[in-house]
Backbone as a ProteinNet text record, in pm:
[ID]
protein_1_A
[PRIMARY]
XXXXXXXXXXXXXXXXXXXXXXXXXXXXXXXXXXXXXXXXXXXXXXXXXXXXXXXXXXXXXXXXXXXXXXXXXXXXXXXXXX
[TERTIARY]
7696	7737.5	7652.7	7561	7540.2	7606	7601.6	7668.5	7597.7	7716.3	7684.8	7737	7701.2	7756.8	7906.4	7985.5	8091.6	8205.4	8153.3	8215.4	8308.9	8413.2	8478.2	8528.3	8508.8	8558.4	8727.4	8803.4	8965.1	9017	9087.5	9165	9302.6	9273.4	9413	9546.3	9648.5	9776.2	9861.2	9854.6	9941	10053.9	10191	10342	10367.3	10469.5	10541.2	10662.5	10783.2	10946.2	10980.5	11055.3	11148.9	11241.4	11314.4	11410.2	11528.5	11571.6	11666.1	11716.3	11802.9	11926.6	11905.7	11966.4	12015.1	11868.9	11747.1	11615.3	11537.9	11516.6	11442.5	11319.2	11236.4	11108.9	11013.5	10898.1	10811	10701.9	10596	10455	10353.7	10262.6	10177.3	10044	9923.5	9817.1	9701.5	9610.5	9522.4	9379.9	9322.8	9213.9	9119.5	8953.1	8905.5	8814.6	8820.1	8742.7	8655.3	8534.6	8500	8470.4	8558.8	8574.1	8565.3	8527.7	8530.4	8667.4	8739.7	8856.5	8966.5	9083.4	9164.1	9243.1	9262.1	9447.2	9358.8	9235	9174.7	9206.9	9186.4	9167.7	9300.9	9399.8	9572.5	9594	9521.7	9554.6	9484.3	9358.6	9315.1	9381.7	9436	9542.7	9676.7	9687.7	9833.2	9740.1	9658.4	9648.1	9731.2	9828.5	9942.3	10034.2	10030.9	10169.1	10129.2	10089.8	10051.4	10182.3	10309.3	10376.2	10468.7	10334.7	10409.8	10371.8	10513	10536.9	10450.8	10334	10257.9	10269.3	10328	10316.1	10229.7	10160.7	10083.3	10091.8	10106.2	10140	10003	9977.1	9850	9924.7	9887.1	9930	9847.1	9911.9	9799.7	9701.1	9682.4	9583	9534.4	9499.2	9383	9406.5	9508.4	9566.9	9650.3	9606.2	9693.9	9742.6	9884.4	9998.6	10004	10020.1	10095.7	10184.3	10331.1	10438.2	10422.6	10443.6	10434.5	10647.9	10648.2	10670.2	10713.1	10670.9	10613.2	10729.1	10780.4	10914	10994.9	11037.6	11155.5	11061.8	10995.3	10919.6	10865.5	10877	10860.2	10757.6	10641.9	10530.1	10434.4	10374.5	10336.3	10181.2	10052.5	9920.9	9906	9881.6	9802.3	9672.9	9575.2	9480.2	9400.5	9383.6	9345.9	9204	9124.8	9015.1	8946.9	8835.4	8786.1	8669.2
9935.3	10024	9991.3	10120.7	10069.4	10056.5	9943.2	9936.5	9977.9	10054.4	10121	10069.9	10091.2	9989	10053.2	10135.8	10215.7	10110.3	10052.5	9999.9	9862.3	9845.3	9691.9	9685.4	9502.2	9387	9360.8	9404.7	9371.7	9286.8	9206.6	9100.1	9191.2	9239.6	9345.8	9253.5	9291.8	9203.1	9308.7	9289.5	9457.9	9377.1	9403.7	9353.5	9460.1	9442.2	9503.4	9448.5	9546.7	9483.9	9543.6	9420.5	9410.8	9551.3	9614.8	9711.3	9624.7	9548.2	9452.5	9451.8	9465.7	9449.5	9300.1	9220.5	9071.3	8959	9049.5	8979.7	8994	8922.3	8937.3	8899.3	8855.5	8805.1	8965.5	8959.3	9026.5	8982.4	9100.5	9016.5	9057	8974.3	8991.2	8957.8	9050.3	9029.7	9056.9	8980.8	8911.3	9022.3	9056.5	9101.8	9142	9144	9157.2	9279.4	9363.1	9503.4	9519.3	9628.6	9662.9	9783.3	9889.6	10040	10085.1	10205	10252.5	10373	10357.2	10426.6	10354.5	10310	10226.5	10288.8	10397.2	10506.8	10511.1	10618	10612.2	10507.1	10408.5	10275.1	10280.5	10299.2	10279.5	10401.3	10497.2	10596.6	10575.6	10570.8	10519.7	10427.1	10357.7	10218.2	10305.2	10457.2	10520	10648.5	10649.9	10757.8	10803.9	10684.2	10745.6	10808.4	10812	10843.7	10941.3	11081.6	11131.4	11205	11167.7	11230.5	11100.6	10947.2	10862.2	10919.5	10856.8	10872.2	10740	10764.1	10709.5	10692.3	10579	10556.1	10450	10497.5	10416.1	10400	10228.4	10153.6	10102.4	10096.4	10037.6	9912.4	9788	9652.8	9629	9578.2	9545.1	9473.7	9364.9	9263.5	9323.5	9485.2	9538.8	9565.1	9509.1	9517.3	9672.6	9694.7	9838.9	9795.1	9848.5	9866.2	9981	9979.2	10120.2	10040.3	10127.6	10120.8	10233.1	10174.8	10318.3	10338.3	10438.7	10492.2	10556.3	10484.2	10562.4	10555.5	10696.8	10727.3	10607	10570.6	10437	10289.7	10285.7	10213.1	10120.1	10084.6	10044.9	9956.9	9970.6	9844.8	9851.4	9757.7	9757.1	9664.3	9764.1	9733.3	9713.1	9579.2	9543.4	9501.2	9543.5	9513.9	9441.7	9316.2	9233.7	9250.6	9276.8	9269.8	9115	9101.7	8991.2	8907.5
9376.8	9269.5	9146.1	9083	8958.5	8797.3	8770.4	8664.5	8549.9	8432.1	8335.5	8208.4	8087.8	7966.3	7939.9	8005.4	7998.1	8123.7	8201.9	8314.3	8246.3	8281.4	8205	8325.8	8351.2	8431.3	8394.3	8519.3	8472.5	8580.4	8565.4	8664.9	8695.1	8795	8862	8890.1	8864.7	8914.3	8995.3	9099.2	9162.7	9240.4	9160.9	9242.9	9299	9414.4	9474.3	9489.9	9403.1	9392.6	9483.6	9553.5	9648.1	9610.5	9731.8	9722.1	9747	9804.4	9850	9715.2	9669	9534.9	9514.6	9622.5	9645.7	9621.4	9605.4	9676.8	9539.7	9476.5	9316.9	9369.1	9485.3	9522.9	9516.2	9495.6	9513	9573.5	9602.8	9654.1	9551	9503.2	9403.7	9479.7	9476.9	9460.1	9310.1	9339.8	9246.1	9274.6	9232.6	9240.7	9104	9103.5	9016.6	9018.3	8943	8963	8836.4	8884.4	8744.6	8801.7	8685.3	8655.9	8496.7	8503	8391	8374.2	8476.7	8491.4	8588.5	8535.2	8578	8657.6	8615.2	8643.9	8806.6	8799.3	8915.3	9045.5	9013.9	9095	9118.7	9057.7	9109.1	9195.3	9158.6	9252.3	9400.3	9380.1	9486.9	9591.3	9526.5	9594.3	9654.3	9543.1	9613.7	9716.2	9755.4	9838	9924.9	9977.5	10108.2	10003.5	9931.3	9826.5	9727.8	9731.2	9627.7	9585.1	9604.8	9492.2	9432.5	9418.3	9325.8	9193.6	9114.5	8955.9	8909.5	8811.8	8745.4	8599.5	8505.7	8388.5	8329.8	8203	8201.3	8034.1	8008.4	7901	7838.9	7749.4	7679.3	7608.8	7639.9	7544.8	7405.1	7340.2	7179.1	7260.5	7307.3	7380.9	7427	7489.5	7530.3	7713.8	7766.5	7880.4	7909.3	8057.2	8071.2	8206.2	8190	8320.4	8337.8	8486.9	8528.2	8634.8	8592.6	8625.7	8745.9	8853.3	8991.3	9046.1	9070.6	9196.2	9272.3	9363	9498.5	9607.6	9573.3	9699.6	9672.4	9577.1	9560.3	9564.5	9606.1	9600.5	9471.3	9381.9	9258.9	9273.3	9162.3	9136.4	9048.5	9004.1	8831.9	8911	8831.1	8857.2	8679.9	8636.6	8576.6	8550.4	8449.1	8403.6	8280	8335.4	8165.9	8180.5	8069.8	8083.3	8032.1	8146	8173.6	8044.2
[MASK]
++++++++++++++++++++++++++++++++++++++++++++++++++++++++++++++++++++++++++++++++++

């Protein structure tokens, strides 16, 4: 891929909450991307799911969440930039 001065390096945090009521555990992966479009990249990640609900939070620190979901499914893709 060539990179462009528009592209930023983000350390992805993508949970997935448990549906289990009783079960507060989630699974978290770690990953590091560089995009010049974030929402993209979460969607990409929801392709089986195109009628998840997508919100998306901007932090003062420069970090963006999106809150997903997907058919009950609940999960939050964060992005800090690197």
């Amino acid at each position: 891929m060539e990179r462009n001065e528009h592209m930023q390096e983000y350390e992805v945090v993508w949970e997935i909450f448990n549906e289990c009521a009783n079960n507060q555990m989630r699974d978290v992966f770690f990953k590091e991307i560089t995009t010049d479009d974030p929402e993209a990249e979460v969607r990409k990640l929801l392709k089986d799911s195109a009628d998840a609900v997508i919100t998306r939070e901007d932090m003062s620190d420069g970090s963006i969440v999106f809150h997903v979901d997907a058919s009950g499914l609940l999960q939050r893709y964060s992005f800090t930039p690197v």
